[in-house]
C-alpha positions as CSV (number, residue, x, y, z in Angstrom):
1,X,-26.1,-7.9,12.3
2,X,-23.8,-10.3,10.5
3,X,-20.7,-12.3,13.2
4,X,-17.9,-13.2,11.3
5,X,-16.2,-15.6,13.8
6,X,-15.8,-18.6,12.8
7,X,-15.5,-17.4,9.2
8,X,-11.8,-16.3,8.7
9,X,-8.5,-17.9,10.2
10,X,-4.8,-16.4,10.1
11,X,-2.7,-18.6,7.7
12,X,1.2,-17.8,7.5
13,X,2.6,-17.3,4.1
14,X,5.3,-18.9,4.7
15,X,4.5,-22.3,6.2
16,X,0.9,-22.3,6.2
17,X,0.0,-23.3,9.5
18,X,-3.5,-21.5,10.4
19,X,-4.5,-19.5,14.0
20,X,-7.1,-18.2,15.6
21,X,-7.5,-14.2,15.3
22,X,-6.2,-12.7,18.4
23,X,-4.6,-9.3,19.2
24,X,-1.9,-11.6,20.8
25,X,-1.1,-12.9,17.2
26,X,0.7,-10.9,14.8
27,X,3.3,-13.4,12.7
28,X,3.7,-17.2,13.1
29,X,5.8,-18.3,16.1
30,X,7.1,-21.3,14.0
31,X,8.6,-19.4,10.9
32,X,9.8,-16.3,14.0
33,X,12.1,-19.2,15.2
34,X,14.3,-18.3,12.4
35,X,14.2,-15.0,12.3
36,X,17.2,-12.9,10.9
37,X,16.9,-8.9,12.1
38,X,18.4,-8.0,9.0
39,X,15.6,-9.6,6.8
40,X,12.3,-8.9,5.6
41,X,9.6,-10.6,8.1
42,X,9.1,-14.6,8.3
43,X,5.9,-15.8,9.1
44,X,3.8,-13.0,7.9
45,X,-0.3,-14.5,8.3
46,X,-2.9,-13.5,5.9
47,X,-6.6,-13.9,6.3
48,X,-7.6,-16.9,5.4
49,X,-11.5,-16.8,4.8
50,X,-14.2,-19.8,4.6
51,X,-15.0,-18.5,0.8
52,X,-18.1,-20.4,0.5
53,X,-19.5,-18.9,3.8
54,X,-18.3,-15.2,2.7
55,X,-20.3,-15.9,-1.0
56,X,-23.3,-16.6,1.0
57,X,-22.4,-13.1,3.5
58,X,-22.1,-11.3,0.3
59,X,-24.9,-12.9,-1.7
60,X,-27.5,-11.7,1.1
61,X,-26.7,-8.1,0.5
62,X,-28.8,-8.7,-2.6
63,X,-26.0,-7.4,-4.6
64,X,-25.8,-4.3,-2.9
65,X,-22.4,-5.2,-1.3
66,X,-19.5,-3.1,0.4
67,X,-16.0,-2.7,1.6
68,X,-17.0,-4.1,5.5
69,X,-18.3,-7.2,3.7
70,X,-15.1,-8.3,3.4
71,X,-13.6,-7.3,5.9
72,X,-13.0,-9.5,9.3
73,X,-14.6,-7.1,12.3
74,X,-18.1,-6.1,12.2
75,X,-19.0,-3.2,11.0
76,X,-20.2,-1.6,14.3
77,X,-17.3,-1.3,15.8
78,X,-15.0,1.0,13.1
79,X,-14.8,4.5,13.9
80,X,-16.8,7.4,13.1
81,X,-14.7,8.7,10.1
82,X,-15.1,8.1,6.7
83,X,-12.2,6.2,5.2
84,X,-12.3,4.8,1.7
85,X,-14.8,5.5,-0.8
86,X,-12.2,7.8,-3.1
87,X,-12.2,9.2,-6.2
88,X,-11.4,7.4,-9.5
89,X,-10.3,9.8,-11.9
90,X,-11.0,10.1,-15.5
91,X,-8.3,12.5,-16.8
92,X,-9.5,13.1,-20.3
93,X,-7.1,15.4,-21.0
94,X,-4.5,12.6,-20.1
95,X,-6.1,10.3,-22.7
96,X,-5.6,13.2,-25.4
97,X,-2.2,14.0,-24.6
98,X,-0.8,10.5,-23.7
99,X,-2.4,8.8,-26.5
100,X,-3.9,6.2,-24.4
101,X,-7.6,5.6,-22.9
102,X,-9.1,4.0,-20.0
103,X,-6.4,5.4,-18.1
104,X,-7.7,5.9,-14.5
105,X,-6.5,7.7,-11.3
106,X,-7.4,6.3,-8.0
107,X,-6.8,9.4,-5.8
108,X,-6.5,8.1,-2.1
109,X,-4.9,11.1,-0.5
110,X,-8.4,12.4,-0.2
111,X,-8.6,9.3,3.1
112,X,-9.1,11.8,6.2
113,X,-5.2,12.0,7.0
114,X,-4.4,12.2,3.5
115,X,-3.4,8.8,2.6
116,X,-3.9,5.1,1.6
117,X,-3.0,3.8,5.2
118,X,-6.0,4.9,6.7
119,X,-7.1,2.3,5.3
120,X,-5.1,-0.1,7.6
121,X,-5.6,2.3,10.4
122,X,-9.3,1.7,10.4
123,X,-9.5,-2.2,10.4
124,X,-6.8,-1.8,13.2
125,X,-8.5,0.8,14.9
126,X,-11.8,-1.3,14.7
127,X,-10.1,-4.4,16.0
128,X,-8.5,-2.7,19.1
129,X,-12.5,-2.0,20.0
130,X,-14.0,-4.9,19.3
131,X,-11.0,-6.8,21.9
132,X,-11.1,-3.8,24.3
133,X,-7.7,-2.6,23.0
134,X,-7.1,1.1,24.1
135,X,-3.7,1.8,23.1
136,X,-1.7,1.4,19.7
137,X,1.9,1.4,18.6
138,X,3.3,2.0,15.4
139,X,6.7,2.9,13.4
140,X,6.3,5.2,10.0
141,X,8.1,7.8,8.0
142,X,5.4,9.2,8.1
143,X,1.8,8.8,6.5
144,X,0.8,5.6,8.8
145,X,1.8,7.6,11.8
146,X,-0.8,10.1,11.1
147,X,-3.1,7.7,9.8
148,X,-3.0,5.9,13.2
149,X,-2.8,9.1,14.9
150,X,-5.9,10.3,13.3
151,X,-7.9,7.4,12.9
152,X,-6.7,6.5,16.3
153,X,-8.5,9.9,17.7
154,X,-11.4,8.9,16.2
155,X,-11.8,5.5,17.7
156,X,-10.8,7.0,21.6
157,X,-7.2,5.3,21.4
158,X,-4.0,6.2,22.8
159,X,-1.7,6.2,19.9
160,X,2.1,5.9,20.3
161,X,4.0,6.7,17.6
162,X,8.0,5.8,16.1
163,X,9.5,7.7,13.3
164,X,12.6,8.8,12.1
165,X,14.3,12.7,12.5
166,X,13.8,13.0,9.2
167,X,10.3,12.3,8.8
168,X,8.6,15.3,7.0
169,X,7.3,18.3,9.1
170,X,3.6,18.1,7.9
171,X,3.1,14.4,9.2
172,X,5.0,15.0,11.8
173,X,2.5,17.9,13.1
174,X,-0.4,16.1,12.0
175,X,0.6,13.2,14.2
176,X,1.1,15.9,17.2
177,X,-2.0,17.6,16.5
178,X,-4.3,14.1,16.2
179,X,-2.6,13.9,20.2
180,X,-0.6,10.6,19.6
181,X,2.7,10.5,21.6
182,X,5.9,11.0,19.4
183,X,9.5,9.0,20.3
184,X,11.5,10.9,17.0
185,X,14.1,8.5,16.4
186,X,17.9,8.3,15.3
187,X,18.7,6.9,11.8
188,X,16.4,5.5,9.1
189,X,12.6,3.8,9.2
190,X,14.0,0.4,9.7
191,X,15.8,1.7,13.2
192,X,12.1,3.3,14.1
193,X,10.4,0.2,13.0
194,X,12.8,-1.7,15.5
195,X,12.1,0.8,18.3
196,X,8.5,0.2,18.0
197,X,8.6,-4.0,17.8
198,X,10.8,-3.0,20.7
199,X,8.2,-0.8,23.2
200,X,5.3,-3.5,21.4
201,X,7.2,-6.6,23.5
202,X,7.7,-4.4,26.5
203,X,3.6,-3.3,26.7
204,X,2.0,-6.6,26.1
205,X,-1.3,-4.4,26.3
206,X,-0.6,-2.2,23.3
207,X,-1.7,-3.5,20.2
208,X,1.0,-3.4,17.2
209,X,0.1,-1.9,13.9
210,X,3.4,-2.1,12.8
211,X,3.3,-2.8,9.0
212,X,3.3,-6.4,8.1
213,X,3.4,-7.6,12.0
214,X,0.3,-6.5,11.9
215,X,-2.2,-9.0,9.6
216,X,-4.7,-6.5,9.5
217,X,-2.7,-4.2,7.3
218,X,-2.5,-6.0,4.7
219,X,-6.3,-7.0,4.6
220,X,-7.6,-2.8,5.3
221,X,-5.4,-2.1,2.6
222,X,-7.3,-4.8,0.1
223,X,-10.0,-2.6,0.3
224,X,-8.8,-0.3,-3.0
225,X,-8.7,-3.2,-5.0
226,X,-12.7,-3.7,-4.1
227,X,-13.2,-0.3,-4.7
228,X,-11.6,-0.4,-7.8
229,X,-13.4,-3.4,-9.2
230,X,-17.1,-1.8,-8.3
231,X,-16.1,1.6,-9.6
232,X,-15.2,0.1,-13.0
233,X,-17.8,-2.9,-12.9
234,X,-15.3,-4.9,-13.8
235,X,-11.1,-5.8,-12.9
236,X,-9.2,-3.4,-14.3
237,X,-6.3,-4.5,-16.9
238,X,-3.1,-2.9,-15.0
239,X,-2.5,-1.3,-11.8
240,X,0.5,0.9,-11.0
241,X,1.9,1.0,-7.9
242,X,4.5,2.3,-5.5
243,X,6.2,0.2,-3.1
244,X,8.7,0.5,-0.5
245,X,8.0,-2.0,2.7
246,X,5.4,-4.5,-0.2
247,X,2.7,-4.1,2.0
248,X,0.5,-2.2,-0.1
249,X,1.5,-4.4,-3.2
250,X,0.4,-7.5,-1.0
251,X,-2.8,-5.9,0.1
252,X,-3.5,-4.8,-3.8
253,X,-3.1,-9.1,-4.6
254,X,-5.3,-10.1,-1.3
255,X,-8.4,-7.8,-2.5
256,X,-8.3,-9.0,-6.3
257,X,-7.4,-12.7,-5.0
258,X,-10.7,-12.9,-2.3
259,X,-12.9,-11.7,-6.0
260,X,-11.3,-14.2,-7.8
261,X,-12.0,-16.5,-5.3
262,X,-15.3,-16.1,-5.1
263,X,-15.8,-16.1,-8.8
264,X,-16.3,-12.6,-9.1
265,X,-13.4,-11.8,-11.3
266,X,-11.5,-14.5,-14.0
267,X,-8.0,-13.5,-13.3
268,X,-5.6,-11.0,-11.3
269,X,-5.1,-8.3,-13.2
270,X,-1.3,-7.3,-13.6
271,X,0.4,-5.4,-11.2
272,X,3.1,-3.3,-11.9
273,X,5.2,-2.0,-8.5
274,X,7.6,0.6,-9.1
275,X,10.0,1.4,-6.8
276,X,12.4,4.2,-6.5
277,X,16.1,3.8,-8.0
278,X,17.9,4.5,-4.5
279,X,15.2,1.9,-2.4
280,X,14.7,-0.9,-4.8
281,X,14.8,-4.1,-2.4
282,X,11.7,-6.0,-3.8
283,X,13.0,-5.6,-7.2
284,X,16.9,-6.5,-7.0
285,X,15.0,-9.6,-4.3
286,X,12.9,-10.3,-7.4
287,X,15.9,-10.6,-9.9
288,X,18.4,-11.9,-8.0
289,X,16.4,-14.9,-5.8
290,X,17.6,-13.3,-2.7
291,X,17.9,-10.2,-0.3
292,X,20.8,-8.3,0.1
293,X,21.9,-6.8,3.7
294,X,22.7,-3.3,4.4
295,X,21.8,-1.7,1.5
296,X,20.7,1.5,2.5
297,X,17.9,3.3,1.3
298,X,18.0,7.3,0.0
299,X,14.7,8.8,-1.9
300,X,13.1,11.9,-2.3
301,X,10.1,9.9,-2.0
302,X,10.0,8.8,2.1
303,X,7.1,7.0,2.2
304,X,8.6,4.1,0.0
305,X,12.1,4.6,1.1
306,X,13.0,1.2,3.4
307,X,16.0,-0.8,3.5
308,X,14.2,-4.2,4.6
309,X,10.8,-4.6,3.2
310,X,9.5,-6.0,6.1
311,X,6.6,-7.9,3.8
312,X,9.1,-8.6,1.3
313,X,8.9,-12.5,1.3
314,X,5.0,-12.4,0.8
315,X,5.4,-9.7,-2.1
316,X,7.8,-11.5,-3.9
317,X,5.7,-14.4,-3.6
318,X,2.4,-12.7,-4.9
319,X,4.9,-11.1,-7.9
320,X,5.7,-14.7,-8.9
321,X,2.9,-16.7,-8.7
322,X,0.5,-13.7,-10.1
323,X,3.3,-12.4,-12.6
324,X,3.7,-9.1,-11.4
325,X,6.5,-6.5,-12.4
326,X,8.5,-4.1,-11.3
327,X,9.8,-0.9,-12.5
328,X,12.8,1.4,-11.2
329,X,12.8,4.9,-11.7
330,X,14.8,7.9,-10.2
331,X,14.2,10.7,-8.2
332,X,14.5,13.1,-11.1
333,X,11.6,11.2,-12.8
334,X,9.3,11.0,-9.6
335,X,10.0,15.0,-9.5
336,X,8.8,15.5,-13.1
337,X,5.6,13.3,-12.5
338,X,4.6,14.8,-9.9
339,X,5.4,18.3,-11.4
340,X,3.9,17.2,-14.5
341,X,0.4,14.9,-12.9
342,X,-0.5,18.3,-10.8
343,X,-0.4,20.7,-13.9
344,X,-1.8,18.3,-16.5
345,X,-4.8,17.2,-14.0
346,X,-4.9,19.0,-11.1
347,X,-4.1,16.3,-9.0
348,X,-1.0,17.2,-6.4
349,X,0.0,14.0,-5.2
350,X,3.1,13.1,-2.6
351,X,6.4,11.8,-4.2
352,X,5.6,8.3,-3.5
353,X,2.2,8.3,-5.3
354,X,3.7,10.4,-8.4
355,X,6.4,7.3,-8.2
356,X,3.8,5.2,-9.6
357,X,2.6,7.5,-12.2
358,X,6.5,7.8,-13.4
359,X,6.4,4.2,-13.5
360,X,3.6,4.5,-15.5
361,X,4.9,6.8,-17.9
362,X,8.1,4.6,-18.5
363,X,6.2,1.7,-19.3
364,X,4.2,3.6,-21.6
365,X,7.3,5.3,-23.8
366,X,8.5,1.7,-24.2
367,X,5.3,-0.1,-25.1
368,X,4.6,2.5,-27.4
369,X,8.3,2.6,-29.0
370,X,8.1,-1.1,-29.3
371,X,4.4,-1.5,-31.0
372,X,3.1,-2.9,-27.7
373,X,0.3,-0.8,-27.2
374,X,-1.5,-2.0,-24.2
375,X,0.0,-5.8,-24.0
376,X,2.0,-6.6,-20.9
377,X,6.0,-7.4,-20.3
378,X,6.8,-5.6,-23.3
379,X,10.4,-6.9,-24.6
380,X,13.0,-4.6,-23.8
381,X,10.8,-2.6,-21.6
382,X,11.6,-1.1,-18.1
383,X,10.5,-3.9,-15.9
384,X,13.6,-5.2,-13.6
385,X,12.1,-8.2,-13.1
386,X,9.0,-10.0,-13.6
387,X,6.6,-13.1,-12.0
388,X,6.2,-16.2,-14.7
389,X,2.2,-16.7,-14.9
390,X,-0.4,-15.5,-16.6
391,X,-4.2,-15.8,-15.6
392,X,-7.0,-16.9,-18.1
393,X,-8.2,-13.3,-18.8
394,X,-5.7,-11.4,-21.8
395,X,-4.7,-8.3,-20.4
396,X,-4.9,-6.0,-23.8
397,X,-8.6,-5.3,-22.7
398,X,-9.6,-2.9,-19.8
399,X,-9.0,0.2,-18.0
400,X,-5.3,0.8,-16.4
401,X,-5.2,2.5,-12.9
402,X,-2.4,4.4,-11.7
403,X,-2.9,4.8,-7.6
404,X,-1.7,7.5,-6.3
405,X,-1.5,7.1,-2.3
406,X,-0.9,10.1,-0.7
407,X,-1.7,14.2,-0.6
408,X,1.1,16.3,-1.8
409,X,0.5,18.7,1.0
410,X,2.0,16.2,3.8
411,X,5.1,16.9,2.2
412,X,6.0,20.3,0.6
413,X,9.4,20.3,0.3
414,X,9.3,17.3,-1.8
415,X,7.2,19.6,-4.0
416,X,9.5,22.5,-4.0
417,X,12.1,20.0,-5.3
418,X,9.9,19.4,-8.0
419,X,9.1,22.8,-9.2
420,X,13.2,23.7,-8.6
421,X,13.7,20.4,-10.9
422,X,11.1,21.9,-13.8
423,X,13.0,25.5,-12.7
424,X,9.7,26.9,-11.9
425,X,10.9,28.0,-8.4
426,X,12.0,31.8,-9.6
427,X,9.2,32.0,-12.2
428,X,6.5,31.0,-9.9
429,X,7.5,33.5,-7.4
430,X,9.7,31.2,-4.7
431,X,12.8,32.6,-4.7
């Protein structure tokens, strides 16, 4: 059995001052100091591992290295459920009709709860063991509520739960059924996420998983970018994206980043967020240098739709320096993806995931209009705004992953939108 301690400190984004790992530390008290509540989080700490000693953790494994490798609790004390490990698609019949190969799907609504942030949810859950943690808290619209709910079962914790009236039935009943308690809340994710920092000061003993707060959620998430580099052998060229609070985007950067690091990998291959038209914060942040207040959010897709991204400075910062792009598109378009990624492949994913196929689908008219082929930043092409370096390694070589974060089924009536939008609701029976 392999102890980690001593091999990983918390190091703020911001600052970079470094701190112990302890359930007691979730952002940097220095950077808090300055805290606006309207603003995305200051002070957001990453992992910050001893690379050297983690070569040498990895190197014993004789090659025959995992996920929990790099990940900072020992493996013994994550739950019994199988998180991770999830299909990579290879939609031939998208090559054919798109025109385009290596195009892969990375389908993570097939995590136990149906989405991505199971991911988080276990290296949370594992942590609350390994510290004697028995009780979480968390805000969602959704998917991380049932994730934590779920996961949460799994591990023996009480889970306590923040979301908004308008969260969709299914994870609303999946959270129920998983037995987490359920404080429905007034008014938008960001007025849950408040209520949930809120109870997390009151109950010192519950640990927070709110996204962000919580280190740990952006390193669990890290994990699909492992998983995407051993699938394919190699980094892949592009990954699309969708992003509402950035946490997934900075979790994308911090797996790619720790293989580059450890000379695994030559470069970070380019990242392309989309975001929906109507919750765009990280890409009008990205153009304009700055944040605006009280912009509210509205999107079919819920699971992106935030008005402050509370890991918004970190994701800007990772779009910069890694030259990352981003790409609006409207609810319409989400709507016809999805419609249009279920009956070309089979694959029924939630309106957030199909976001990041309709990005991909933009990019792709353009780049094809323009003569770009598979090259990146095309001139004239949809990106709002983009980062301003390049790695070593030319990105017109290598498979392009679209990843799709979450099962259709956890919201429906997103779906019947989508079939009403293609008017295939009276044809297919619904009406």
């Amino acid at each position: 059995m392999h102890r980690i301690e001593g091999l990983f400190r918390y190091r703020c984004s911001l600052c970079g001052k470094e701190y112990d790992p302890t359930p007691e530390i979730l952002v940097c008290p220095s950077c808090q100091a300055n805290q606006d509540p309207k603003e995305p989080l200051r002070g957001v700490l990453e992992v910050q591992w001893d690379y050297p000693a983690l070569r040498k953790r990895i190197d014993s494994r004789g090659g025959d290295w995992d996920v929990f490798d790099f990940l900072p609790v020992e493996r013994e004390f994550f739950p019994p459920i199988p998180v991770g490990n999830t299909p990579l698609w290879k939609p031939f019949g998208l090559w054919e009709r798109l025109g385009v190969e290596e195009l892969y799907l990375k389908d993570d609504g097939v995590n136990p709860t149906g989405s991505l942030k199971d991911r988080a949810s276990f290296l949370v859950a594992a942590f609350a063991r390994k510290y004697g943690r028995t009780a979480v808290a968390v805000a969602s619209t959704g998917n991380a509520a049932s994730s934590m709910a779920g996961v949460g079962a799994a591990a023996g914790l009480s889970v306590r739960i923040f979301m908004p009236k308008s969260a969709p039935l299914a994870k609303r009943v999946q959270s129920l059924l998983y037995g987490a308690e359920v404080t429905l809340v007034e008014g938008t994710y960001d007025d849950a996420y408040d209520a949930s920092l809120a109870y997390c000061r009151t109950h010192k003993e519950v640990l927070s998983r709110n996204t962000a707060q919580q280190p740990l959620t952006l390193e669990g998430k890290k994990t699909v970018a492992l998983e995407l580099y051993r699938d394919l052998g190699r980094a892949p060229r592009r990954v699309y994206l969708s992003a509402g609070d950035g946490v997934i985007l900075g979790g994308v950067y911090r797996g790619f980043e720790d293989l580059l690091r450890l000379g695994m990998i030559e470069s970070i291959p380019e990242i392309v967020a989309v975001q929906a038209e109507g919750s765009s914060a990280i890409a009008r942040a990205l153009q304009k240098g700055s944040f605006d207040r009280g912009v509210p959010s509205c999107t079919v897709a819920d699971s992106i739709s935030v008005e402050i991204p509370r890991n918004g400075y970190l994701a800007i910062a990772k779009l910069k320096t890694h030259a990352g792009r981003v790409i609006l598109v409207s609810d319409r378009e989400i709507l016809e993806a999805q419609k249009n990624l279920a009956s070309w492949t089979g694959l029924f994913s939630e309106p957030a995931g199909a976001a990041a196929f309709a990005g991909f689908l933009k990019d792709l008219k353009v780049r094809q209009e323009t003569g770009e082929g598979g090259s990146s930043g095309a001139k004239g092409g949809p990106s709002v705004a983009e980062g301003t370096s390049r790695g070593k390694q030319g990105h017109n070589e290598g498979p392009t992953v679209v990843l799709l974060t979450g099962n259709g089924l956890k919201d429906v009536e997103a779906g019947l939108k989508a079939l009403s939008a293609a008017n295939l609701d009276r044809e297919g029976g619904l009406g």
